[in-house]
OpenMM code with the backbone's topology and positions (N, CA, C; nanometers):
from openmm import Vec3, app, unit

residues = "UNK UNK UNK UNK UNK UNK UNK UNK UNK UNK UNK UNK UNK UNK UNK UNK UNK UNK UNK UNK UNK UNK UNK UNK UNK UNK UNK UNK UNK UNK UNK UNK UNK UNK UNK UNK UNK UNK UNK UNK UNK UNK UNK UNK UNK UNK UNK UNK UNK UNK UNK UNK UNK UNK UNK UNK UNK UNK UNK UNK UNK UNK UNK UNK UNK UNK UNK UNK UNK UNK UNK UNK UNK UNK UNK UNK UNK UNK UNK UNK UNK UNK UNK UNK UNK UNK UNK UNK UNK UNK UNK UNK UNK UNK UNK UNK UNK UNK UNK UNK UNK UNK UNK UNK UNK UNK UNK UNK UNK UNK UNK UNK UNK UNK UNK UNK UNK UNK UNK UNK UNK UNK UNK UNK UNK UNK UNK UNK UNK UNK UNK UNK UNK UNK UNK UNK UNK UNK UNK UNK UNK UNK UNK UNK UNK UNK UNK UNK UNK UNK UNK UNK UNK UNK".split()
positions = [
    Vec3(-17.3125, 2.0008, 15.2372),
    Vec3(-17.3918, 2.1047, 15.1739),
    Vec3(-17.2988, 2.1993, 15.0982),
    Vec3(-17.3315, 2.2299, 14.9737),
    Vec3(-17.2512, 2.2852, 14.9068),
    Vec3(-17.2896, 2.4625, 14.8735),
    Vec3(-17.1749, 2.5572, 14.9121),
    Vec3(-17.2550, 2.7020, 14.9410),
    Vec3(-17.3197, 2.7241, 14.8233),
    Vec3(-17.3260, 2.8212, 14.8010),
    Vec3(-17.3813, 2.8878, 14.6902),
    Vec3(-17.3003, 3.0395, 14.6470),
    Vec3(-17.1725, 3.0453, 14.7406),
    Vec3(-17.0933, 3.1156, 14.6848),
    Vec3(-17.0422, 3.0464, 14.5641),
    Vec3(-16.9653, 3.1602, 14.4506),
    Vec3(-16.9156, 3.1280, 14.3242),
    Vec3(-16.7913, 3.2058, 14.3195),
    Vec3(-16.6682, 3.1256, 14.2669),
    Vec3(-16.5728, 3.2353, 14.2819),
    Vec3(-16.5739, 3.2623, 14.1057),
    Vec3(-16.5543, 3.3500, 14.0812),
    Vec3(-16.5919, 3.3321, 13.8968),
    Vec3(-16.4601, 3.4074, 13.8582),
    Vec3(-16.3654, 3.4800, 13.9127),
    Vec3(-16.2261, 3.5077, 13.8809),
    Vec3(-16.1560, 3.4783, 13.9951),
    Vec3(-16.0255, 3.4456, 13.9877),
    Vec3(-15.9213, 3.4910, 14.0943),
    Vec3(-15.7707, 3.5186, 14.0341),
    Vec3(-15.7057, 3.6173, 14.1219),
    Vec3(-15.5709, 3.6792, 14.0253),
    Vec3(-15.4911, 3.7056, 14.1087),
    Vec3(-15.3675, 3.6883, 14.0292),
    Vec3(-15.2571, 3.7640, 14.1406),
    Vec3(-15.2528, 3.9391, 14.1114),
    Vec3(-15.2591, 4.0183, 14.2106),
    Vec3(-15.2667, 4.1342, 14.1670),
    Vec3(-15.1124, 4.1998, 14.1617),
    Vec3(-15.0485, 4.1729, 14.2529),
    Vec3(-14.9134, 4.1943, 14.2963),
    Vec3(-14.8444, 4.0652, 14.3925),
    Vec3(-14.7091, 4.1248, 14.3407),
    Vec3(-14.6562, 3.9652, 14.4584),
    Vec3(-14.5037, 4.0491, 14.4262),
    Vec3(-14.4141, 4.0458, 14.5612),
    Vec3(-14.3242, 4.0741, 14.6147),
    Vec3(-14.2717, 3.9759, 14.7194),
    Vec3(-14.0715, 3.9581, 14.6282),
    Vec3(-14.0102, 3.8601, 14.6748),
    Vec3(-13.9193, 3.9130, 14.7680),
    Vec3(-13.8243, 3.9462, 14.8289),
    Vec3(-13.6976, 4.0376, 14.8345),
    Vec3(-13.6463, 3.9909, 14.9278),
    Vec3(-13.5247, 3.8831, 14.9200),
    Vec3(-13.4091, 3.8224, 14.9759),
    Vec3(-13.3418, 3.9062, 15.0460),
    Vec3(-13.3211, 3.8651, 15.1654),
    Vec3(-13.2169, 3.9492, 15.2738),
    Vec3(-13.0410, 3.9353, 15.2189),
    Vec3(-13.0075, 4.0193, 15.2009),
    Vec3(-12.8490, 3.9957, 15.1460),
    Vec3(-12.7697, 3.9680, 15.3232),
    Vec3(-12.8397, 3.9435, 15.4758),
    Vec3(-12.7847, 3.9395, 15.5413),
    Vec3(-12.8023, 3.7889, 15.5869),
    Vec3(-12.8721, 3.7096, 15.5185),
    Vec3(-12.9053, 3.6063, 15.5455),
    Vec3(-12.8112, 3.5030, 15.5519),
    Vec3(-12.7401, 3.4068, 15.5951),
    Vec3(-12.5994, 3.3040, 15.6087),
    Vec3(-12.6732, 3.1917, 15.5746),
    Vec3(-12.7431, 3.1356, 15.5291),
    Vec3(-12.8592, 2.9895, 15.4941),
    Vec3(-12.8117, 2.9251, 15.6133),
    Vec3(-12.7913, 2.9687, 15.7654),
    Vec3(-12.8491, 2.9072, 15.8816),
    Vec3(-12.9692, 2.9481, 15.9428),
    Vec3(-13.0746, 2.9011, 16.0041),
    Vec3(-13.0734, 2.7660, 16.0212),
    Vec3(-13.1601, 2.7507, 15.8557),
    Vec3(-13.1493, 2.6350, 15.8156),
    Vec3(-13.1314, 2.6061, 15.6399),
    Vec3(-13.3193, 2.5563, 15.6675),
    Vec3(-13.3903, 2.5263, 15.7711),
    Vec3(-13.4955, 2.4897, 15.7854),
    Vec3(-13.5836, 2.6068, 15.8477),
    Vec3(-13.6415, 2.7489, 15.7969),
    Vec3(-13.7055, 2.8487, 15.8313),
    Vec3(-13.8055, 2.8564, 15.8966),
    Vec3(-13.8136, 2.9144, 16.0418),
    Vec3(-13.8775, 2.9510, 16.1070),
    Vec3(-14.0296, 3.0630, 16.0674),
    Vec3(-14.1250, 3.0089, 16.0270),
    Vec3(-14.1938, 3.1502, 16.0097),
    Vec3(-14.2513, 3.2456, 16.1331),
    Vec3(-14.2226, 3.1876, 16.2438),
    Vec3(-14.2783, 3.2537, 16.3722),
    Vec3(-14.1726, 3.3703, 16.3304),
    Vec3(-14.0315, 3.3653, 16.3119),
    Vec3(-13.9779, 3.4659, 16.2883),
    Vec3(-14.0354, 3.6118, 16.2168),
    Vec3(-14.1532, 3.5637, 16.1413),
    Vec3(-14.1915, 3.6921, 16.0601),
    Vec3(-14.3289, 3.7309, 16.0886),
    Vec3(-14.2968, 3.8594, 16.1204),
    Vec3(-14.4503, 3.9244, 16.1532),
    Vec3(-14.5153, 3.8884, 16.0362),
    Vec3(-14.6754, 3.8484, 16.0514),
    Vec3(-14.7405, 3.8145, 15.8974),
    Vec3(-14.8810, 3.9476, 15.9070),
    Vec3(-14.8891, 4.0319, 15.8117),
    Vec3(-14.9924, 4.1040, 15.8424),
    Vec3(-15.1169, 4.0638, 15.6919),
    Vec3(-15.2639, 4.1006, 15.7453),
    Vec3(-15.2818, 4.0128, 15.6573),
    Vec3(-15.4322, 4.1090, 15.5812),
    Vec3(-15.4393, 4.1982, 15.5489),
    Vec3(-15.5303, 4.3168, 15.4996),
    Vec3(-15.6974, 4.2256, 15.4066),
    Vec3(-15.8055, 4.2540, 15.4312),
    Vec3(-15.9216, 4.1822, 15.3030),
    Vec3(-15.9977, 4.2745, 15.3255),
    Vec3(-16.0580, 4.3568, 15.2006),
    Vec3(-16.1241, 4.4397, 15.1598),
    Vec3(-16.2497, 4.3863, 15.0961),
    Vec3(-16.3714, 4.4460, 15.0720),
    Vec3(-16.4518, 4.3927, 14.9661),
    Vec3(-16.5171, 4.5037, 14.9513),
    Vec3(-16.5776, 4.5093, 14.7914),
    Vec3(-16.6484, 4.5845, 14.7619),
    Vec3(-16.7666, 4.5385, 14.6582),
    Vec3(-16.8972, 4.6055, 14.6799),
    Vec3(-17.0361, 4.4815, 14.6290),
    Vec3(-17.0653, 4.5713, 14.5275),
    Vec3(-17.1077, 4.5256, 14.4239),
    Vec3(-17.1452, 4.5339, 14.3182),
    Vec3(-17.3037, 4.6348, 14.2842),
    Vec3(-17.3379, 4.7656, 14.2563),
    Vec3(-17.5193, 4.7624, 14.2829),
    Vec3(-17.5784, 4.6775, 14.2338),
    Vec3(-17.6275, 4.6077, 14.3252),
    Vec3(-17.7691, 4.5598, 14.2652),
    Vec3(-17.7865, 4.4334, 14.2437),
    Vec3(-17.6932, 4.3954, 14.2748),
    Vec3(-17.7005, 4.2750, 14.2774),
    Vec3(-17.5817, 4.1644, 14.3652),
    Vec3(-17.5789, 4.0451, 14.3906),
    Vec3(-17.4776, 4.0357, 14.4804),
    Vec3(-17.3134, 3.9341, 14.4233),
    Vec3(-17.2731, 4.0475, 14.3652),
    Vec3(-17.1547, 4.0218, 14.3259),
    Vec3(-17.0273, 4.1319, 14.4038),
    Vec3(-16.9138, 4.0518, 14.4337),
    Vec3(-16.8220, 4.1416, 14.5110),
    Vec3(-16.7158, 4.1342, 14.4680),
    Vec3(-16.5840, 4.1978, 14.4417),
    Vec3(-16.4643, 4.2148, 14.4708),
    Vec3(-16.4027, 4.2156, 14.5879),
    Vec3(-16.3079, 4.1159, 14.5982),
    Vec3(-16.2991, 4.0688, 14.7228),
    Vec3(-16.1100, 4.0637, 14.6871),
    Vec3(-16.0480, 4.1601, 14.7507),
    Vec3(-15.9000, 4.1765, 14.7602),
    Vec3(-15.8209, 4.1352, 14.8899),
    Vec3(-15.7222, 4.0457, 14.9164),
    Vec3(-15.6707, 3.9876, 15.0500),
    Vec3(-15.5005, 3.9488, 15.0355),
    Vec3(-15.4695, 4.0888, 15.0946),
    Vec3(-15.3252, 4.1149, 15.1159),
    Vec3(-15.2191, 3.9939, 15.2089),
    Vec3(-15.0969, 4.0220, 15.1977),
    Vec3(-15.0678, 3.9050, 15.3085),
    Vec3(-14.9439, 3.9895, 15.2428),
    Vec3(-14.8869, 4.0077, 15.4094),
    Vec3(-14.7119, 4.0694, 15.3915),
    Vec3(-14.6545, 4.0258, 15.5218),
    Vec3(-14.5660, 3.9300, 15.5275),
    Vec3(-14.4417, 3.8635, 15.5914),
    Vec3(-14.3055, 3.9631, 15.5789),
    Vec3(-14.2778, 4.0791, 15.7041),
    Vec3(-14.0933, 4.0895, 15.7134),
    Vec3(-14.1344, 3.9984, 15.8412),
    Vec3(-13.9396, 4.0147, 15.8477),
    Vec3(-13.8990, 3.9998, 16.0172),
    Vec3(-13.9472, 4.0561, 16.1110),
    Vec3(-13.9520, 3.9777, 16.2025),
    Vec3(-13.9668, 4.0732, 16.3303),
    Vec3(-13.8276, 4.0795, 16.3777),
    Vec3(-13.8292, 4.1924, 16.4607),
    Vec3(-13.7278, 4.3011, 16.5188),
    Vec3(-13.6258, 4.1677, 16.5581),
    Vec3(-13.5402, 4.2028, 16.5150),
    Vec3(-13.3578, 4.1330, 16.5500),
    Vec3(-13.3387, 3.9949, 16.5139),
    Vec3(-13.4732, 3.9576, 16.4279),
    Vec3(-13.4346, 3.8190, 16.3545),
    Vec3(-13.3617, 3.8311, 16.2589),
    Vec3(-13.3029, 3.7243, 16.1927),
    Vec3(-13.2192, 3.6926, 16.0849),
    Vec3(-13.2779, 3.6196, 16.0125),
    Vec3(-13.3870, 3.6780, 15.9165),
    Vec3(-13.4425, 3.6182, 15.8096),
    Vec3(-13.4141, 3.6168, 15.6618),
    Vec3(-13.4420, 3.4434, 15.6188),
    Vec3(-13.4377, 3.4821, 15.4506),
    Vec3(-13.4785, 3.5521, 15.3918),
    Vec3(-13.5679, 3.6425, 15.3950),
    Vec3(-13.6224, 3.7308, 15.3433),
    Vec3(-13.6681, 3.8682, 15.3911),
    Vec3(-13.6711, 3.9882, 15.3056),
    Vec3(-13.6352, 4.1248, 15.3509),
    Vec3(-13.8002, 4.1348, 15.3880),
    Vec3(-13.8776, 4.1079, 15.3141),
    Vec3(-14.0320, 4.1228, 15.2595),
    Vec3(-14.0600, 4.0136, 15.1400),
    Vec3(-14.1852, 3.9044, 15.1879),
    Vec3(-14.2813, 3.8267, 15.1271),
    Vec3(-14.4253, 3.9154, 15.1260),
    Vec3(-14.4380, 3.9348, 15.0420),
    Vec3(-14.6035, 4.0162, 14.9941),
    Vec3(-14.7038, 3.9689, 14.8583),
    Vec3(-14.8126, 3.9280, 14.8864),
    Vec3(-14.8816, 3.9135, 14.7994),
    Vec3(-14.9877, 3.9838, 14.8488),
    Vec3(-15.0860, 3.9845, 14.6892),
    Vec3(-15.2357, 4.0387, 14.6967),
    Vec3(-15.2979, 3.9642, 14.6007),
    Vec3(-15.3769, 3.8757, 14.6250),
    Vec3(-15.4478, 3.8445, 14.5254),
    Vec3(-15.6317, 3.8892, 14.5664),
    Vec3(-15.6847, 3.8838, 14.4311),
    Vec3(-15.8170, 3.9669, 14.4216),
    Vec3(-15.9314, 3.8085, 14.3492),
    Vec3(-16.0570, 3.8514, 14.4141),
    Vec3(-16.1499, 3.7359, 14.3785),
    Vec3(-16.2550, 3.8083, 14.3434),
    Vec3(-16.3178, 3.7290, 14.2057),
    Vec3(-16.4672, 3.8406, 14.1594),
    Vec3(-16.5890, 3.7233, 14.2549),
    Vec3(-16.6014, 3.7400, 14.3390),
    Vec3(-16.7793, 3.6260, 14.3881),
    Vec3(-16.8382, 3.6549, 14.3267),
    Vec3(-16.9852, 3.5852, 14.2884),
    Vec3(-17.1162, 3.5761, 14.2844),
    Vec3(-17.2070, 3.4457, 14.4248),
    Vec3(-17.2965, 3.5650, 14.4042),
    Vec3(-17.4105, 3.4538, 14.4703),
    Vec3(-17.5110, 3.5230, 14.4211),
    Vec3(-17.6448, 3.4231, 14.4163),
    Vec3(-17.7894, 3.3972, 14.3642),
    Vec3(-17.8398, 3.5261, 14.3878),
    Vec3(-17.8950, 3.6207, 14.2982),
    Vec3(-17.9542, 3.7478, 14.3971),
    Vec3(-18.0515, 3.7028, 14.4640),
    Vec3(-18.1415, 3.5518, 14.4661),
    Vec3(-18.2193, 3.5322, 14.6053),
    Vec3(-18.1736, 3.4780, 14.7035),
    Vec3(-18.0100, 3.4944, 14.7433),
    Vec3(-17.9658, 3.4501, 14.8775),
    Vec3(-18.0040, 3.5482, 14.9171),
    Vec3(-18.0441, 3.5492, 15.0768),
    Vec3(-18.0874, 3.6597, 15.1639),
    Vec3(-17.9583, 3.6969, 15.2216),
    Vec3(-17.9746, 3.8482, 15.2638),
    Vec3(-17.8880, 3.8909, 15.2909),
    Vec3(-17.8070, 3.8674, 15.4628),
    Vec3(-17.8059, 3.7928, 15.5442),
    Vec3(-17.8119, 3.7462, 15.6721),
    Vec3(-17.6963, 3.6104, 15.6167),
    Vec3(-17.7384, 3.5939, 15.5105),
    Vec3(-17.6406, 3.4595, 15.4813),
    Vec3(-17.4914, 3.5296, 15.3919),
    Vec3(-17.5373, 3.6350, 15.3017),
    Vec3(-17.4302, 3.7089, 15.2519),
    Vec3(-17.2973, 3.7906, 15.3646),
    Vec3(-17.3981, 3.8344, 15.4394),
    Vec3(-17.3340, 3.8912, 15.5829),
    Vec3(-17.2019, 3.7454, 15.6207),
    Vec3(-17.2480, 3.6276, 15.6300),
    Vec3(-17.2193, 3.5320, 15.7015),
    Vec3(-17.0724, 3.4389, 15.6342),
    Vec3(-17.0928, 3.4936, 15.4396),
    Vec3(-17.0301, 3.4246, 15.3950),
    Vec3(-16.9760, 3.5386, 15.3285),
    Vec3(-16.9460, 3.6404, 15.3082),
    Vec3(-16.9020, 3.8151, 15.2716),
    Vec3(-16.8610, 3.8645, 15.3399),
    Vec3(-16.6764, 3.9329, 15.3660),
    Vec3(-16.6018, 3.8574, 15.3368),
    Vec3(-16.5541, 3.7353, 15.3664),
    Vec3(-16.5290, 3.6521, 15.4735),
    Vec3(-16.4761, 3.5737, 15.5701),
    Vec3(-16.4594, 3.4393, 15.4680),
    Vec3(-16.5626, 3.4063, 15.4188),
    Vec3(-16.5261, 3.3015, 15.2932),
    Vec3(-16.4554, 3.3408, 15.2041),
    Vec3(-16.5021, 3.4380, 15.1357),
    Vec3(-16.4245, 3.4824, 15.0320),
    Vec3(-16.2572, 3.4976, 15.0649),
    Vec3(-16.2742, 3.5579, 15.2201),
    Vec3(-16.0974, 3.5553, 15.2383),
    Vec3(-16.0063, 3.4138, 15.2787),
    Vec3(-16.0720, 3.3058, 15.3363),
    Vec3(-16.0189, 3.2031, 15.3400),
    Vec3(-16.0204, 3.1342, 15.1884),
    Vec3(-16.0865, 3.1350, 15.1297),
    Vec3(-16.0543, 3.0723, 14.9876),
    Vec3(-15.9458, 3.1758, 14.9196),
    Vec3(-15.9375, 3.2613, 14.9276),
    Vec3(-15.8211, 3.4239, 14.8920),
    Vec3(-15.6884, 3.3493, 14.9553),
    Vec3(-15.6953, 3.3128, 15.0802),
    Vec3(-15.6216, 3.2603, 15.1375),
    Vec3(-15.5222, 3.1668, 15.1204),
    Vec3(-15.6015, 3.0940, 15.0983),
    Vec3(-15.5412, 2.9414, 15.0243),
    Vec3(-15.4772, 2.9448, 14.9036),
    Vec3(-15.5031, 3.0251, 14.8294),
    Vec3(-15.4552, 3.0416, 14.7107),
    Vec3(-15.2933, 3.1331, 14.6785),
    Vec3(-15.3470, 3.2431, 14.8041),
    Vec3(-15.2528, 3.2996, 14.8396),
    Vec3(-15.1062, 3.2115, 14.8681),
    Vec3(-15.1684, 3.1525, 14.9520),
    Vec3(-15.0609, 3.0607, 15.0038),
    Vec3(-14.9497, 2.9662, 14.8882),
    Vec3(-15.0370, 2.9406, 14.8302),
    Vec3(-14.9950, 2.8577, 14.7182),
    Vec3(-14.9216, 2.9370, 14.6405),
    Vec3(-14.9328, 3.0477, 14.5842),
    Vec3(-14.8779, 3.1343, 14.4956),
    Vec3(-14.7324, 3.1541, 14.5672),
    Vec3(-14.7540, 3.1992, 14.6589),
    Vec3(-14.6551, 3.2694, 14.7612),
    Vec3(-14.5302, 3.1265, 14.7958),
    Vec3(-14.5704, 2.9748, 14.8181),
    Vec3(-14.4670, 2.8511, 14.8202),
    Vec3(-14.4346, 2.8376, 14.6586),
    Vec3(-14.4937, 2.8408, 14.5504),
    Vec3(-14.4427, 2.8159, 14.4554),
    Vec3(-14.3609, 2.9599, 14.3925),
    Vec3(-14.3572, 3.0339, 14.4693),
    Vec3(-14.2727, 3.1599, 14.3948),
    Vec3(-14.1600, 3.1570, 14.4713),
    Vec3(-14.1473, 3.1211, 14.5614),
    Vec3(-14.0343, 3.1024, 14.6700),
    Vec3(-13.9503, 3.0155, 14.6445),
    Vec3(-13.9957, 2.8587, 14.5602),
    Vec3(-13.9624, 2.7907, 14.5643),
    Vec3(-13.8191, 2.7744, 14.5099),
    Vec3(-13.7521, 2.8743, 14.4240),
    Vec3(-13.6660, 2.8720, 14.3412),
    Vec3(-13.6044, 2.9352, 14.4411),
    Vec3(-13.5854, 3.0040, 14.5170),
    Vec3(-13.4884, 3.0590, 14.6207),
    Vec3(-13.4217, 2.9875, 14.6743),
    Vec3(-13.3165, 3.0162, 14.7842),
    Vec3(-13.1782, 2.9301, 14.8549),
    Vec3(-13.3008, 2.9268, 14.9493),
    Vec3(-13.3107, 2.8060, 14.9748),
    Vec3(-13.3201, 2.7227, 15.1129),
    Vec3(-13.4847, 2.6796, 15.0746),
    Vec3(-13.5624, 2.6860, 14.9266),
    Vec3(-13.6744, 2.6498, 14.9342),
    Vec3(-13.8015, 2.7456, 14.9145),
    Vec3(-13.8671, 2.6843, 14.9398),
    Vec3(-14.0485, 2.7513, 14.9594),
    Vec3(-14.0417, 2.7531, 15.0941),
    Vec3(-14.1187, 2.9159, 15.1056),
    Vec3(-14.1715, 2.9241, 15.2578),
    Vec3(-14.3170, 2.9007, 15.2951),
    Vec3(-14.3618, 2.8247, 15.3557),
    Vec3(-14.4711, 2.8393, 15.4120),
    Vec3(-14.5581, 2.9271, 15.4456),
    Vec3(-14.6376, 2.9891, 15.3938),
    Vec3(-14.6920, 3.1141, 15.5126),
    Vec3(-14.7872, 3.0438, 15.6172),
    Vec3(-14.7365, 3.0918, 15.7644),
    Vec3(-14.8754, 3.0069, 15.8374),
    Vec3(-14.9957, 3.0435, 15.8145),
    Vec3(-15.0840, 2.9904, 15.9127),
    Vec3(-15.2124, 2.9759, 15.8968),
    Vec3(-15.2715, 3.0870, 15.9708),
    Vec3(-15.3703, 3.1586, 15.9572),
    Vec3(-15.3945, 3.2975, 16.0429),
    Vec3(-15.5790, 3.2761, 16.0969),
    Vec3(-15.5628, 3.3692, 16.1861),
    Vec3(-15.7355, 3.3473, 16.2340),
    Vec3(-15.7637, 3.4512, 16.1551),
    Vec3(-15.8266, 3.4608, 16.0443),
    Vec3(-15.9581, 3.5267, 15.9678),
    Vec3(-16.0599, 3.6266, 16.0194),
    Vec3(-16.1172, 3.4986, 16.0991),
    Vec3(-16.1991, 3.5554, 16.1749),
    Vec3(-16.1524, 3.6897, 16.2563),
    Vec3(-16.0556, 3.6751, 16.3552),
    Vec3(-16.0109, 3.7651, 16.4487),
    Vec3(-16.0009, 3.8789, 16.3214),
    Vec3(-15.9030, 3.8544, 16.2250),
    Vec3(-15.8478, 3.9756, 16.1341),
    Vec3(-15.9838, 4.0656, 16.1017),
    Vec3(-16.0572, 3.9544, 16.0936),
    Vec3(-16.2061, 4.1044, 16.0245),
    Vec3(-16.2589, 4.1258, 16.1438),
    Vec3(-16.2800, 4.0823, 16.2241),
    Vec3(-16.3234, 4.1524, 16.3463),
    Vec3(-16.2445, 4.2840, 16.3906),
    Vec3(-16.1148, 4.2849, 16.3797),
    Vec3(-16.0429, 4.3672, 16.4060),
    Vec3(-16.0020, 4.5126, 16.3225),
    Vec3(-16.0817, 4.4234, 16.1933),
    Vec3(-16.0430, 4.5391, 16.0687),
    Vec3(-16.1812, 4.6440, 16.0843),
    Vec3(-16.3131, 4.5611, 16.1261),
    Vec3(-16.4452, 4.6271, 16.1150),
    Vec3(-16.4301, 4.7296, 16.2718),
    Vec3(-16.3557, 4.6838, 16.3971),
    Vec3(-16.4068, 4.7779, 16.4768),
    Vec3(-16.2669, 4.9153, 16.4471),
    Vec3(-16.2034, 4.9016, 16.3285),
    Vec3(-16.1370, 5.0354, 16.2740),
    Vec3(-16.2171, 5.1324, 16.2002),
    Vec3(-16.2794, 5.0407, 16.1418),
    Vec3(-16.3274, 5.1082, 15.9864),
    Vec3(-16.5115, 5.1219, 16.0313),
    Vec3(-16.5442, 5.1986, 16.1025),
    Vec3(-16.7002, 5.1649, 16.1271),
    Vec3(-16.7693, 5.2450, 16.0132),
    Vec3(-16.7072, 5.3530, 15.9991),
    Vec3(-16.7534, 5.4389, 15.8643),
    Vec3(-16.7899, 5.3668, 15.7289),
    Vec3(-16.6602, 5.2296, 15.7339),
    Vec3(-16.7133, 5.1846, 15.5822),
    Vec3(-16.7959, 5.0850, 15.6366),
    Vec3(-16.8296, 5.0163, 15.7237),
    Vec3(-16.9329, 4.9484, 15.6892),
    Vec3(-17.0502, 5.0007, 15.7259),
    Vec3(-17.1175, 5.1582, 15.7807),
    Vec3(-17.1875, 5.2087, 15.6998),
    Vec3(-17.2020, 5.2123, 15.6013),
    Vec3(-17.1207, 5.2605, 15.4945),
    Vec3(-17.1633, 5.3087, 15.3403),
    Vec3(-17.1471, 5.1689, 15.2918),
    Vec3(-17.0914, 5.0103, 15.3261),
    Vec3(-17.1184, 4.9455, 15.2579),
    Vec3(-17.2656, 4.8712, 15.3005),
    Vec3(-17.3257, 4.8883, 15.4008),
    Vec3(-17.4380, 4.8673, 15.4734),
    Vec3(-17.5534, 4.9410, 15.3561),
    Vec3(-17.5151, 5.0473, 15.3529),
    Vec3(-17.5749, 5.1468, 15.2812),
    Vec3(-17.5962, 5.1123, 15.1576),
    Vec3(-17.5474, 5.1008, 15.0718),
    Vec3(-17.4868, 5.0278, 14.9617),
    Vec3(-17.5863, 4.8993, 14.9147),
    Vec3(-17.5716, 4.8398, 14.9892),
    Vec3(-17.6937, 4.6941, 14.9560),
    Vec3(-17.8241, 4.7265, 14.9500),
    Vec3(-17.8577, 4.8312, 14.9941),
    Vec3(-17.9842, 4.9110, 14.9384),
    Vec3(-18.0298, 4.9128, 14.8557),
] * unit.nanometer
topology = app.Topology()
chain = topology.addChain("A")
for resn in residues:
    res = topology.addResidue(resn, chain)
    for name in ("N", "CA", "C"):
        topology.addAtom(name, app.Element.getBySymbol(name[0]), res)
């Protein structure tokens, strides 16, 4: 079954490389457990209809007393959705953000191995992250905005 989400733009908004000058290219095969990965997705809906901006951060340093290739890996890339204004809203809930950020995701990813790629020792991988958990975790911070974005679809 094919959704009925639409991604109708996607962009790099920013992207940050920055090589550790303490790095020795051992071990020459990179660990990413080594790097804390934090991973930010925002959205914001359109009035009136159901189109969103959908922004999904991703920033890789070290964690504390590793010896990593890199000082800071950061990207942001941004996605314009559409869906049908007669999807009901129970299904928008379902696929707003959480789709939008795994497809953000993927792309992310891609941007982020092919920009790397020219560096000593290769492209890094970014792993794979639970999504899910991240917005669960982002919504019981932010309860205020998803009032006013609750509000909002009005």
């Amino acid at each position: 079954m094919l959704s009925p989400l639409e991604l109708r733009q996607a962009y790099l908004e920013s992207l940050e490389i920055r090589l550790s000058p303490n790095w020795d290219l051992k071990p020459f095969v990179e660990d990413v457990r080594a790097y804390d990965t934090r991973v930010e997705a925002s959205a914001r809906k359109r009035p009136s209809h159901w189109d969103f901006r959908v922004s999904l951060d991703i920033r890789l340093t070290p964690r504390e007393g590793e010896n990593c290739r890199f000082d800071v890996v950061s990207a942001k890339v941004v996605g314009l959705f559409h869906l049908p204004d007669e999807t009901e809203e129970s299904l928008v809930r379902t696929l707003v953000p959480l789709n939008c950020a795994v497809i953000l995701y993927g792309i992310a990813r891609g941007i982020i191995g092919q920009s790397t790629g020219m560096t000593p020792g290769g492209s890094i991988m970014v792993p794979p992250v639970n999504l899910v958990k991240t917005l669960k975790r982002r919504r019981k911070r932010t309860p205020a905005a998803d009032a006013a974005e609750s509000g909002a679809r009005k």
